[in-house]
C-alpha positions as CSV (number, residue, x, y, z in Angstrom):
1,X,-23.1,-12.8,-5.2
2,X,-20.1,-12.1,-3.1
3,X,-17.1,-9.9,-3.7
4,X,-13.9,-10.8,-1.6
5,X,-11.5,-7.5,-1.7
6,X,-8.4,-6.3,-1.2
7,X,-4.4,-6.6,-2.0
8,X,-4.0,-10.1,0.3
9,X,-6.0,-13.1,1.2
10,X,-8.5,-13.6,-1.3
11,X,-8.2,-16.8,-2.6
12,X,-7.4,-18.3,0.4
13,X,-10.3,-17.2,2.1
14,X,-12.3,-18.3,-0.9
15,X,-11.0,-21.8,-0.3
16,X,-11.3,-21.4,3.1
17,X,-15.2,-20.9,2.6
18,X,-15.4,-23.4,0.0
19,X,-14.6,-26.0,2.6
20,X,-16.8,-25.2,4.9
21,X,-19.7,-24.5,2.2
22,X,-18.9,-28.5,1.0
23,X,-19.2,-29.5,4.7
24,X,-22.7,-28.0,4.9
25,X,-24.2,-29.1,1.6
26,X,-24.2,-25.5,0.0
27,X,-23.3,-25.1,-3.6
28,X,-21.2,-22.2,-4.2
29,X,-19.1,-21.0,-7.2
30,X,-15.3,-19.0,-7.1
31,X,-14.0,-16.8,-9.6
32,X,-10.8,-17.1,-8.1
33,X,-6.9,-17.7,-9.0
34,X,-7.4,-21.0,-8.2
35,X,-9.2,-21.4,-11.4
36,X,-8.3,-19.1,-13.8
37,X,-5.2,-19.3,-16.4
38,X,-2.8,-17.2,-18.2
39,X,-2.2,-16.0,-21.9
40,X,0.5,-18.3,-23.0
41,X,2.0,-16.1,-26.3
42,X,5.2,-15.9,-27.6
43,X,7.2,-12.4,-27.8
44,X,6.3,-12.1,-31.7
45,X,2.4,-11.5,-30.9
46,X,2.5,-9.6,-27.8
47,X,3.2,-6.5,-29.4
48,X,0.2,-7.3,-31.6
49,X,-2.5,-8.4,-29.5
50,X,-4.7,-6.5,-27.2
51,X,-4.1,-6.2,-23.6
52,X,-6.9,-8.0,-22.1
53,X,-7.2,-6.1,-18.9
54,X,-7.6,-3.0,-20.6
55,X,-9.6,-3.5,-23.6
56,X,-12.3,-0.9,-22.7
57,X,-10.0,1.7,-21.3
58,X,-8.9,4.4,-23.4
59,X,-5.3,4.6,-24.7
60,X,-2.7,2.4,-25.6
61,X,-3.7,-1.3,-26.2
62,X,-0.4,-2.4,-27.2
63,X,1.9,-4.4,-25.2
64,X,5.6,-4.0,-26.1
65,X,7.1,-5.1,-22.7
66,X,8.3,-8.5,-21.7
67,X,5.9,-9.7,-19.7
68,X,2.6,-11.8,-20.6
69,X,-0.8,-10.1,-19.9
70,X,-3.5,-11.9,-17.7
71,X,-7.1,-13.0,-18.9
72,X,-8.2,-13.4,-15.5
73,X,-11.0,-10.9,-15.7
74,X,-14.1,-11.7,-17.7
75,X,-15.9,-9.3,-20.0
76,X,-19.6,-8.3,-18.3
77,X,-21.1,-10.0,-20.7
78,X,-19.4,-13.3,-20.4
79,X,-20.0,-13.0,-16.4
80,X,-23.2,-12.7,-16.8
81,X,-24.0,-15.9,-18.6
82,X,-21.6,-18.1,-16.8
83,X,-23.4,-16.4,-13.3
84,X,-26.6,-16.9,-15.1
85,X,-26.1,-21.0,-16.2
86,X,-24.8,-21.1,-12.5
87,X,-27.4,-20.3,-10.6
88,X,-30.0,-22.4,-12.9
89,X,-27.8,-25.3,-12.1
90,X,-28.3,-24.9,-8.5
91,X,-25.5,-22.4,-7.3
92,X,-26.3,-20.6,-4.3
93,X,-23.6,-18.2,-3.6
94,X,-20.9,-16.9,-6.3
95,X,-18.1,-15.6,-5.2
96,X,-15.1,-13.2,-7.2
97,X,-12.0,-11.9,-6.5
98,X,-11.2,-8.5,-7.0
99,X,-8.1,-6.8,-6.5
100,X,-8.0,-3.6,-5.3
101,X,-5.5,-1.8,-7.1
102,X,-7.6,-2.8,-10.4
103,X,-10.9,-2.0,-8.7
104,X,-12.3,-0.1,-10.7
105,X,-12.8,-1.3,-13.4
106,X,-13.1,-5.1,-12.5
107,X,-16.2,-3.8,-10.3
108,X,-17.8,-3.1,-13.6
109,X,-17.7,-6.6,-15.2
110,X,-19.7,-7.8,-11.7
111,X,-23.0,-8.1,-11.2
112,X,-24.3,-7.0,-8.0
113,X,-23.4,-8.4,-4.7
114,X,-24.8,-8.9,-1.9
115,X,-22.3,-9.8,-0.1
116,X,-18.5,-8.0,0.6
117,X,-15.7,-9.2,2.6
118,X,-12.8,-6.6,3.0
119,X,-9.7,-8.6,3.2
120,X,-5.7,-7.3,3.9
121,X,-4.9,-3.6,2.8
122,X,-2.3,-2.4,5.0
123,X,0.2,-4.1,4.2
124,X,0.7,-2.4,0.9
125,X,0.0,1.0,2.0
126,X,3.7,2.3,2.5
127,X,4.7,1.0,-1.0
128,X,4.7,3.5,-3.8
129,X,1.5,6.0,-4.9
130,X,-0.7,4.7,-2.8
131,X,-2.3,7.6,-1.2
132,X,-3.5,9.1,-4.7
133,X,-4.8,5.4,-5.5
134,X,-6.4,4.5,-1.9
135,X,-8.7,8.0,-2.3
136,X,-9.5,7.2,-5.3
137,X,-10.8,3.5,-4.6
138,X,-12.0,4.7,-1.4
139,X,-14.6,6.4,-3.6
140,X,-15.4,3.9,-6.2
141,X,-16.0,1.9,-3.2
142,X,-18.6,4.4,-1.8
143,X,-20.5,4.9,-5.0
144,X,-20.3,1.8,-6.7
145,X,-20.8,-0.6,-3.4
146,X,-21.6,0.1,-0.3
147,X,-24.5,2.2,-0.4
148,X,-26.4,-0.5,-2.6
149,X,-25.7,-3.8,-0.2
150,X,-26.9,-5.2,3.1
151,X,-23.7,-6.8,4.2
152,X,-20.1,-6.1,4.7
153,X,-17.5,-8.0,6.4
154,X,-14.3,-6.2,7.2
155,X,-10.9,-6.8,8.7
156,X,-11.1,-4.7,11.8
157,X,-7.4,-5.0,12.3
158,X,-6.7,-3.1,9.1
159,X,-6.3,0.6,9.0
160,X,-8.0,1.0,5.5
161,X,-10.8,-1.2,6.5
162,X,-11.3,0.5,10.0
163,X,-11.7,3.7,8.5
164,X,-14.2,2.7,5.3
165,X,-16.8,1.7,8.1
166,X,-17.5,5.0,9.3
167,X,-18.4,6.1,6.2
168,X,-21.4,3.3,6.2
169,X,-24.0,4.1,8.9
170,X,-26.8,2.4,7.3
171,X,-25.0,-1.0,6.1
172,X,-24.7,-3.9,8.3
173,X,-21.1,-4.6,9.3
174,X,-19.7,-7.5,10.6
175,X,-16.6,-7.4,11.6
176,X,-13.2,-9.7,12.9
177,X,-10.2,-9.0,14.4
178,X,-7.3,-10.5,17.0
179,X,-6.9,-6.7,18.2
180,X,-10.1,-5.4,18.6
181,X,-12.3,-7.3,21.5
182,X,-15.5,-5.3,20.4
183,X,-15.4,-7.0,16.9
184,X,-18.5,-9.8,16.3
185,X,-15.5,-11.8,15.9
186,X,-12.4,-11.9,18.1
187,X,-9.5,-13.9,18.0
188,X,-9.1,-14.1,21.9
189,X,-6.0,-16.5,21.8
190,X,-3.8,-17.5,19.6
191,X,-1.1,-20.3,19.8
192,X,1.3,-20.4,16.4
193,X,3.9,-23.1,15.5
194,X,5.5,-24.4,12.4
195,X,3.3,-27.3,11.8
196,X,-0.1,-25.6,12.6
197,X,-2.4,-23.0,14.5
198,X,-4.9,-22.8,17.6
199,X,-7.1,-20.1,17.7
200,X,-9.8,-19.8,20.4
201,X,-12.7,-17.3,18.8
202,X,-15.7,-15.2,20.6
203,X,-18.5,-14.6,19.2
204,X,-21.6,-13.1,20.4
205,X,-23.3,-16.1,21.3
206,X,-20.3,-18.4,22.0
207,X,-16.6,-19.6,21.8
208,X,-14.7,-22.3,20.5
209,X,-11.4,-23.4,19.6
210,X,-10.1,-24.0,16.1
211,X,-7.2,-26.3,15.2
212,X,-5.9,-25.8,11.6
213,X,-2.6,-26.7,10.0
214,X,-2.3,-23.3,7.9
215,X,0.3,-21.3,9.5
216,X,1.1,-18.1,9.7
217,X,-0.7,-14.8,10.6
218,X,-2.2,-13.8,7.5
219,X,-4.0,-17.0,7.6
220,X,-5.4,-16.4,11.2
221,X,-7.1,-13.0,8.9
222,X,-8.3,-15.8,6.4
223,X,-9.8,-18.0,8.4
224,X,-11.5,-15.0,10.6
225,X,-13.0,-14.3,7.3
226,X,-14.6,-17.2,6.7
227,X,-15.7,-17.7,10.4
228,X,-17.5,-14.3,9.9
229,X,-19.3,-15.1,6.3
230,X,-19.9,-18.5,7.5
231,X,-21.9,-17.5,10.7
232,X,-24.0,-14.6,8.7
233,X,-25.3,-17.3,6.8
234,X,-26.5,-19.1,10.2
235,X,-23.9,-22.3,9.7
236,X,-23.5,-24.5,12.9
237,X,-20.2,-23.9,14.6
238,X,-19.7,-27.7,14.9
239,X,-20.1,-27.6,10.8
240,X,-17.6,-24.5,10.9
241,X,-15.2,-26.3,12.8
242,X,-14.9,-29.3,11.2
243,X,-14.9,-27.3,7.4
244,X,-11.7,-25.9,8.5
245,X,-10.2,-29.2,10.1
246,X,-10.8,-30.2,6.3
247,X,-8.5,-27.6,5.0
248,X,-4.6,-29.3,5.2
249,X,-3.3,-27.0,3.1
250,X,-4.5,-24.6,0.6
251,X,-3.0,-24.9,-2.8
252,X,-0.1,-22.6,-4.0
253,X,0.1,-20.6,-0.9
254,X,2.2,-22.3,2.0
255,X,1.7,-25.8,0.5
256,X,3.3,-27.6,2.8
257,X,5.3,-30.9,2.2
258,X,5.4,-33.5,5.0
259,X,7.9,-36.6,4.3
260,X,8.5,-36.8,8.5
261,X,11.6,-34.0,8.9
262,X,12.0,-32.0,11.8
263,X,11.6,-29.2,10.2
264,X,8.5,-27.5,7.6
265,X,8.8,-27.2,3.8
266,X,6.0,-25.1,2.4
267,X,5.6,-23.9,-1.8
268,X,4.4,-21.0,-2.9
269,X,2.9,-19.3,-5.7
270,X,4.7,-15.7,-4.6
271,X,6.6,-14.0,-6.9
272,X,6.2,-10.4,-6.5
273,X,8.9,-8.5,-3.9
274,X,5.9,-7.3,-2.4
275,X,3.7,-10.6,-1.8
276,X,6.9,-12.9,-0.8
277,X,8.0,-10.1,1.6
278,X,4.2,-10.1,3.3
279,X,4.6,-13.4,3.8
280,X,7.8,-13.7,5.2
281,X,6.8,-11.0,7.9
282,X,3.5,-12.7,8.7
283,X,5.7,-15.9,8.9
284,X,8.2,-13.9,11.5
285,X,5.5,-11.9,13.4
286,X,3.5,-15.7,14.5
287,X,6.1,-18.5,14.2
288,X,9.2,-16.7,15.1
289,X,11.4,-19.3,13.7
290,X,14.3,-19.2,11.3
291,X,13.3,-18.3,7.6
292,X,15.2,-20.0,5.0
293,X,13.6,-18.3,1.2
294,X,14.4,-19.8,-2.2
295,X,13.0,-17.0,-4.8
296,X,14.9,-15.9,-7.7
297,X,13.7,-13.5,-11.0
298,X,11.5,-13.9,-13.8
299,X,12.1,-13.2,-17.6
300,X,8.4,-11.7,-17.8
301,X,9.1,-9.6,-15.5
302,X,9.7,-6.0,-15.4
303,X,13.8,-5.1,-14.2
304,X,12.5,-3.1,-11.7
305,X,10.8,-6.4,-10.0
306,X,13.9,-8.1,-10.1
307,X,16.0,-5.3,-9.3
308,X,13.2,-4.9,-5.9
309,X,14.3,-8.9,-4.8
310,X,18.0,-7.7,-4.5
311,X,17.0,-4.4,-2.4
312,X,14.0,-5.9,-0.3
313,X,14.0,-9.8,-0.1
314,X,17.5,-9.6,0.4
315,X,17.1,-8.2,4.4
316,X,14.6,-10.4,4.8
317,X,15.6,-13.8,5.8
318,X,18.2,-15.4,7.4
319,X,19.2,-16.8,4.8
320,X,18.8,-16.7,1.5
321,X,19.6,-18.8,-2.2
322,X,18.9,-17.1,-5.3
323,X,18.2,-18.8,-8.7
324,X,16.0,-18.4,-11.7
325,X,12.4,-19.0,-11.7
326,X,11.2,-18.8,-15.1
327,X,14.0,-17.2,-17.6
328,X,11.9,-17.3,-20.8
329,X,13.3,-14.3,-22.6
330,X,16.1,-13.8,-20.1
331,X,18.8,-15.8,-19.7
332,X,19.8,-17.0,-16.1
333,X,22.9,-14.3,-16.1
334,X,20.5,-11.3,-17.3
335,X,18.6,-12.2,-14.4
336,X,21.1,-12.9,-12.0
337,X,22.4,-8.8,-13.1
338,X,19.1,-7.6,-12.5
339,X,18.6,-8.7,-8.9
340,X,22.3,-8.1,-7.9
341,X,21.9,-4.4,-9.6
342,X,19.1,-4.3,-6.5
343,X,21.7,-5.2,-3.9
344,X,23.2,-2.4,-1.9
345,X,26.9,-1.4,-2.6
346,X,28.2,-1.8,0.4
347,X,27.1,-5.6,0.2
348,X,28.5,-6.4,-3.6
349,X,31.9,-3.8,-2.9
350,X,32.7,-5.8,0.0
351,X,35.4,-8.1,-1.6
352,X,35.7,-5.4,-4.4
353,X,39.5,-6.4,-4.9
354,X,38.4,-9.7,-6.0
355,X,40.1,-10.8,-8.8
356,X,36.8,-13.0,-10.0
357,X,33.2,-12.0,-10.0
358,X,32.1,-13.8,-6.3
359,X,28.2,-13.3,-6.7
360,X,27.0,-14.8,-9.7
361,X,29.9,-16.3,-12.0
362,X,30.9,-19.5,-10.3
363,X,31.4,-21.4,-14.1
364,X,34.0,-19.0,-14.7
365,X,36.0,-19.1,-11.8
366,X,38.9,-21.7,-11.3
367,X,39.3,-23.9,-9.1
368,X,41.8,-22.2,-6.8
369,X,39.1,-19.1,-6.1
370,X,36.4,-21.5,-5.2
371,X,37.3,-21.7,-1.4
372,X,37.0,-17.7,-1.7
373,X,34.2,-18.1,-4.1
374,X,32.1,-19.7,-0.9
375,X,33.1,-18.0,1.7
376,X,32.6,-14.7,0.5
377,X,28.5,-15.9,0.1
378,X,28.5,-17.4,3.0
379,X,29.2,-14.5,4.6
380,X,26.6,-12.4,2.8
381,X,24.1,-15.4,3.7
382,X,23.0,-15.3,0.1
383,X,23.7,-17.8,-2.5
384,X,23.9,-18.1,-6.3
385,X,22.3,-21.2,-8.1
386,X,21.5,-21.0,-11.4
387,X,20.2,-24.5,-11.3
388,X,17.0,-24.5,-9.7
389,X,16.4,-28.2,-8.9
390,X,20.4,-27.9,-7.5
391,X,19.3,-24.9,-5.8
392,X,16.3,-26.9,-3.8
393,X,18.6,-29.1,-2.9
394,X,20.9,-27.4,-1.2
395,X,18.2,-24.8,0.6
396,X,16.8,-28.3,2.1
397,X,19.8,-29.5,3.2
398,X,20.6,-26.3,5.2
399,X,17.5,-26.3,7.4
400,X,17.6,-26.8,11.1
401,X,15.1,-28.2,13.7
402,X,12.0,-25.6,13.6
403,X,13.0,-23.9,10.7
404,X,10.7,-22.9,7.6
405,X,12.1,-23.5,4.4
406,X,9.7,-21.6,2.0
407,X,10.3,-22.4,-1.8
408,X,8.4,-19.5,-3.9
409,X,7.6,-18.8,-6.9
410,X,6.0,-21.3,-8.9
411,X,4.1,-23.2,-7.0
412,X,2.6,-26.2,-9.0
413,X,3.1,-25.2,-12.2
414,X,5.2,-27.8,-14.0
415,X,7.1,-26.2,-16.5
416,X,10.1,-23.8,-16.8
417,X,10.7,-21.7,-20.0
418,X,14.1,-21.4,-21.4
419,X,15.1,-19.7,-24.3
420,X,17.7,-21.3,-26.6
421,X,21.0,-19.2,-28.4
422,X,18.4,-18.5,-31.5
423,X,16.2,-16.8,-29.2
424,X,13.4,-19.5,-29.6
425,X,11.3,-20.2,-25.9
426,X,11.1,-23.9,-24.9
427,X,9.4,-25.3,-22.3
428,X,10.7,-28.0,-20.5
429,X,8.5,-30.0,-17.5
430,X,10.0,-29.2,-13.9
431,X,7.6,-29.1,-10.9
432,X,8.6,-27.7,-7.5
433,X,6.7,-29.7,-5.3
434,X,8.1,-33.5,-7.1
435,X,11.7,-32.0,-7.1
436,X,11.3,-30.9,-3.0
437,X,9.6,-34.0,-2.2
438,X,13.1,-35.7,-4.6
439,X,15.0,-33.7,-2.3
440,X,13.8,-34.8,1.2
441,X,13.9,-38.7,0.5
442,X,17.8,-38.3,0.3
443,X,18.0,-36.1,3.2
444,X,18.0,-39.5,5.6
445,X,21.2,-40.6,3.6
446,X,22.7,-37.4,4.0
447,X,22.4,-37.1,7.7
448,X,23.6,-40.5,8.6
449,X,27.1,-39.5,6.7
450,X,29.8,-37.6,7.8
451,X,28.6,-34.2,5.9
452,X,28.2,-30.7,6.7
453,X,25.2,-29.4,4.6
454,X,24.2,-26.2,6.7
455,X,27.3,-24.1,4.9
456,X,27.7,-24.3,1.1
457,X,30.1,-25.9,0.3
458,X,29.0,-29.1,2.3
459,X,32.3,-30.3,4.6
460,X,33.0,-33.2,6.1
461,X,32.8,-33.5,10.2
């Protein structure tokens, strides 16, 4: 059994490893995100079913908020058959993904491993109370893992993770790292671009180069990862290497979308401020490109998550097109007030003697304001669209040579929930990835023409 913790990375190192397990024959089993689903209720029986996360924790086990629960962690019991039926069929390794803000009590419903990979802390350190909660996992670690296994694999790179190893002297650590040049594995050079990464690793025994076409820094930590957990278990490098030359793309995180542009489309599952903001950084820190983000709010959502894309996401990108990812009990102008209610005054009181709303109400503007209507977004480099297949669109006709266009939020789920004027939900099919790929064939078309499609509205030459 292995456990793969921490706040980023974890099911795309699991994949990661999965390839590279398939390549040598070994049967292995994830508990990941990959393969796990949501409650799908309606508003009427979330206030009367249990919270499934918490149904052994004392307290409230009522959920009145807006927001669906998750059934992604198994009871013990449960786990322990399905691990059981596994192994009898041949398994070899089981992994399971465990996050560690809810460490401890997911820890509980594991059996024992044998295996622990430390992924990506730091990055979530300066948000909120986190020094009460890192103390406090910092000892669930101790007494509930560390002290009972033979081997841990840790990011070496990340401040948590560096300072959890001291408190081990009896446990074998192997750790990797593009910082750290005394780590079993070291990232000696790394070369980033839009369409791919090369990464030249020591180890103690050798080094080799590693082509991949995941992008981005966080995935250089992934695939670090795997290199590490793949070479404790004695793997060939030339099996390693070509495991990872398997892995085009891993799904719902920087799925990328080739049709033959000059520039990289990728979809992703992100939708938390705090995940889509990781990845724009890691995207900044390797490729140094332009970042163009669609992202927008969710009905199940909390305000304050939606209110966090207007005061966090907004700075981040060069530019920026709002819409709605999956209203449900919202409607797309609830939303729209949530995320702008995020936004800085000194951003939405810049045209403040407008006589029409210039953010979010372009339906109710006439036709004379809408020359003012654009050019007061344009300059904010943060647009509006309510429509989301409209605002693809448009976010794909603004890119540029090198740019990244990242499209977050959904990833490939194919459905949208929208809820009618009798406050029914609906769900109607719309899929990200066929709606981009809609979007690119046209792009040809529009680049042969006589239009302008890096400002909204599009002009002619």
């Amino acid at each position: 059994m292995c456990n793969i913790i921490g706040f980023l990375g974890k099911t795309s190192t699991a994949f990661i490893i999965s390839k590279i397990f398939q390549k040598n024959l070994i049967k292995s089993c994830f508990f990941t995100d990959l393969n796990e689903k949501l409650l799908d209720v309606t508003n009427s029986e979330i206030t009367k079913k249990k919270n499934p996360r918490n149904d052994n924790i004392k307290g409230k086990t009522t959920i009145n908020k807006k927001y669906t629960p998750s059934s992604k962690i198994m009871n013990s019991y449960s786990m322990y058959n399905k691990t059981k039926t596994l192994l009898s069929n041949g398994i070899r390794l089981l992994f399971h993904e465990i996050n560690t803000k809810t460490l401890d009590y997911e820890i509980s419903r594991t059996p024992s491993p044998q295996v622990i990979i430390l992924t990506t802390h730091e990055e979530r350190l300066l948000n909120d109370h986190q020094h009460y909660f890192f103390l406090k996992n910092k000892q669930i670690l101790i007494n509930n893992i560390f002290l009972k296994h033979n081997l841990l694999i840790l990011n070496a790179d990340d401040n948590f993770c560096n300072s959890s190893r001291f408190l081990f002297p009896y446990i074998y650590i192997f750790e990797y790292s593009y910082m750290n040049n005394t780590s079993q594995i070291f990232a000696n050079k790394i070369i980033y671009s839009i369409w791919g990464t090369q990464i030249y690793v020591d180890t103690p025994n050798e080094s080799f180069l590693i082509e991949t076409r995941l992008i981005g820094k966080h995935n250089v930590y992934n695939i670090l990862a795997a290199v590490a957990l793949s070479l404790s278990f004695n793997i060939p490098t030339s099996y390693i290497i070509s495991g990872l030359e398997d892995v085009m793309d891993i799904p719902n995180r920087l799925e990328k979308i080739d049709k033959g542009h000059n520039f990289c489309v990728a979809i992703d599952f992100s939708s938390t401020p705090e995940t889509i903001l990781s990845l724009i950084k890691s995207l900044y820190q390797s490729c140094r490109c332009q970042i163009l983000l669609l992202s927008g709010g969710r009905g199940e959502n909390p305000e304050k998550f939606n209110k966090k894309i207007g005061s966090e996401i907004f700075y981040a990108t060069k530019k920026l097109i709002l819409t709605v990812t999956n209203p449900k009990w919202c409607t797309p102008s609830e939303l729209f007030n949530e995320i702008i209610r995020g936004i800085s005054y000194d951003k939405t009181y810049a045209h403040v003697g407008s006589v029409y709303n210039w953010l979010s109400d372009q339906r109710k503007i006439p036709l004379w304001f809408e020359f003012w209507f654009n050019l007061y977004q344009n300059d904010l480099n943060c647009f509006f669209i309510k429509e989301r297949y409209l605002a693809i669109r448009a976010i794909v006709a603004m890119a540029k040579k090198d740019d990244i266009v990242v499209i977050s939020g959904k990833g490939d789920l194919d459905f949208i929930d929208i809820m009618d004027t009798t406050g029914k939900v609906h769900k109607f099919y719309f899929n990200d990835k066929l709606e981009t790929s809609e979007a690119l064939k046209y792009l040809s078309s529009i680049y042969s023409s006589t239009l302008k499609t890096k400002t909204i509205p599009w002009k002619i030459k």
